[in-house]
ROKE-762584 format. One record per residue (C-alpha): x, z, y. Coordinates in steps of 0.05 Angstrom, whole numbers. Layout:
REM ROKE-762584
X/Z/Y;
...
//
This chain:
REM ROKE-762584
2581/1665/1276;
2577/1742/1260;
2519/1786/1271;
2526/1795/1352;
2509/1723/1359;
2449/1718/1322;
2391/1718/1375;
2336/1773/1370;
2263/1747/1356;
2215/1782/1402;
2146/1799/1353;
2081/1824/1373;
2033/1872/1338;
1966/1892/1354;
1953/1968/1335;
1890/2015/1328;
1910/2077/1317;
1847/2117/1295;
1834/2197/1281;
1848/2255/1335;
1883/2212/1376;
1852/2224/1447;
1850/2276/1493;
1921/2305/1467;
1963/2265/1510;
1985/2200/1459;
1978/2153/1509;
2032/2184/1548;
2070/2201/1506;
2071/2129/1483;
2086/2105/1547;
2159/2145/1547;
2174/2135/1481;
2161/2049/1476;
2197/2054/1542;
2264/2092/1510;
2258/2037/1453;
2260/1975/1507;
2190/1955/1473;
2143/1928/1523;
2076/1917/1524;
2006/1965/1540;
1971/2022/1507;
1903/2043/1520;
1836/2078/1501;
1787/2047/1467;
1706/2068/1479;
1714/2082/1404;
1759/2141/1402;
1816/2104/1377;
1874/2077/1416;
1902/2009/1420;
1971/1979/1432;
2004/1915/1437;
2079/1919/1429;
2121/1867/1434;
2199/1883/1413;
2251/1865/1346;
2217/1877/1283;
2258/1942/1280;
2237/1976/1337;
2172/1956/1332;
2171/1986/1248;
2203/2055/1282;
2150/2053/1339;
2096/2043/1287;
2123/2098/1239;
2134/2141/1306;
2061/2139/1328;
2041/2165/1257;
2069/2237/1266;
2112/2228/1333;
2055/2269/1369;
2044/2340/1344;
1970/2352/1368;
1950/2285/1349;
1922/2270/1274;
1924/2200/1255;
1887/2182/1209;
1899/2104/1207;
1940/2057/1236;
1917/1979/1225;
1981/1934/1249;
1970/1860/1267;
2028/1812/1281;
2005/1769/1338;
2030/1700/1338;
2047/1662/1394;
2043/1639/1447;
2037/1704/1479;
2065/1718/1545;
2126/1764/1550;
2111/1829/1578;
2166/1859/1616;
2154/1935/1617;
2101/1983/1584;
2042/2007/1622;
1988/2038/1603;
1918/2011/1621;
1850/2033/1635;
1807/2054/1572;
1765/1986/1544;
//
C-alpha cells in the first residue's frame, strides 16, 4: 500500500480567535479561504468580540487554516487563538457557512 491509499482522517477543532478581529471583514474572509482549502464547517461572531469556528478537514489543512487566521487578514490583530480538537461523533459538515453572531 503506498501513500495514495492511506485514507484521510477528517478532525475537528473548535477555535476562538480573540483581539481586533471584528468589524474588519475576518469572517469573510474566512469563509473564501476554508472554502479554497476544502475545510468545512461555520464561522461566526461571538457577543464577546471574538470569533469562533469549527473546522472540520485533515490535520494539515486544518494546522495551515489555523496558522492562516493568525496573520492571513491584514486589518485584523489577533491576539489569541485557543484550538480545541473535537472528538466525535460530530456530524460531517459539507460546506462552510458562516452563521449569525451567538
Amino acid at each position: 500500500m503506498d501513500s495514495r491509499d492511506k485514507e484521510v482522517v477528517i478532525e475537528s477543532w473548535l477555535v476562538q480567535v480573540c483581539g481586533h478581529v471584528q468589524g474588519v471583514g475576518y469572517r469573510e474572509a474566512c469563509v473564501r479561504h476554508a472554502r479554497a482549502q476544502g475545510i468545512t464547517g461555520w464561522v461566526r461572531n461571538r457577543l464577546d468580540g471574538s470569533v469562533e469556528l469549527m473546522l472540520q478537514g485533515s490535520r494539515e489543512r486544518l494546522a495551515y487554516m489555523c496558522s492562516w487566521l493568525r496573520d492571513g487578514i491584514s486589518a485584523a490583530v489577533v491576539d489569541e487563538l485557543e484550538v480545541m480538537q473535537v472528538q466525535p461523533p460530530l456530524p460531517r459538515f459539507d460546506h462552510f457557512e458562516r452563521l449569525p453572531t451567538l
